[in-house]
C-alpha positions in Angstrom: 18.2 54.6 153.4 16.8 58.1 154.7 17.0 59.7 151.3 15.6 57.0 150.2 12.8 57.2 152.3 13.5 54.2 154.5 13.7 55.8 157.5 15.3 58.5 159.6 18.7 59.3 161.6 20.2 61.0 164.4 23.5 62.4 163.0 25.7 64.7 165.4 24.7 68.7 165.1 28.6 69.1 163.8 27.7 66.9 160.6 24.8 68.6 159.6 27.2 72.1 159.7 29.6 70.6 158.1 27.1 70.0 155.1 26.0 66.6 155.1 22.9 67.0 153.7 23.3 69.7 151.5 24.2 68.2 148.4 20.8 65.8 149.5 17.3 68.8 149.3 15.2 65.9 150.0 16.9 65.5 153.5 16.1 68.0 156.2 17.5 68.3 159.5 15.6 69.3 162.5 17.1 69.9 166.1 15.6 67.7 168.9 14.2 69.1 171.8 16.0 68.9 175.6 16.6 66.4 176.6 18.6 65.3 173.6 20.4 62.5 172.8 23.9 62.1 174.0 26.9 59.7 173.5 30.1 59.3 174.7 32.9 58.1 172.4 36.1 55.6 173.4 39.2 55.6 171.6 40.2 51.4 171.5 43.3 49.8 170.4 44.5 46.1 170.5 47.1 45.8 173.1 50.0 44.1 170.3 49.6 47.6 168.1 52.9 49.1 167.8 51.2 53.1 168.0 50.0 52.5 171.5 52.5 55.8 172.0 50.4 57.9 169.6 47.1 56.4 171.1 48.0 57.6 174.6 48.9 60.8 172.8 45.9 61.5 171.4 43.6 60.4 174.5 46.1 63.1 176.7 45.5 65.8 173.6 41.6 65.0 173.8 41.5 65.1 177.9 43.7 68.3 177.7 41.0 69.7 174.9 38.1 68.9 177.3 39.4 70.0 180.2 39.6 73.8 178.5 37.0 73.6 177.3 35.2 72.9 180.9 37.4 75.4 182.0 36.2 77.7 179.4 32.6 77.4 180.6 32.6 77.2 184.0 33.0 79.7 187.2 36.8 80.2 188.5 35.5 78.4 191.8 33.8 74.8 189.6 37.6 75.0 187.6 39.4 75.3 190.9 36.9 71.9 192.3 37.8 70.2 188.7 41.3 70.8 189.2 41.1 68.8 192.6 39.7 65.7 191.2 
């Protein structure tokens, strides 16, 4: 609908890198100003699914990934407060 002219969307910074509209000139992305938009994600699974195992791996591998990367960014005292929580 955008590249048709219809209307307009707010796509995640990573998409745009990762060349979504380059193969569209008539779309153009444009960063938004502070504050911007934000969303958290859930990862969801009917309780009867036989990969709950690879669900709960995932969510720990995602958790794990977060925490260094909060690590990454943050003073050795904030990771030593995280750690504590």
């Amino acid at each position: 609908m955008v590249a048709s002219g219809l209307g307009l969307a707010l796509v995640p910074e990573m998409a745009i890198q990762a060349g979504l509209i380059r193969a569209t000139p008539e779309l153009v992305g444009r960063p938004l100003e502070s504050p911007a938009p934000k969303r958290q994600i859930a990862l969801v699974a009917r309780a009867s699914t036989p990969h709950l195992r690879e669900f709960d791996t995932i969510a720990e591998t995602i958790v794990a990934l977060r925490r260094k990367k909060t690590m990454a960014i943050t003073t050795p005292t904030q990771r030593r407060k995280s750690l504590k929580t």
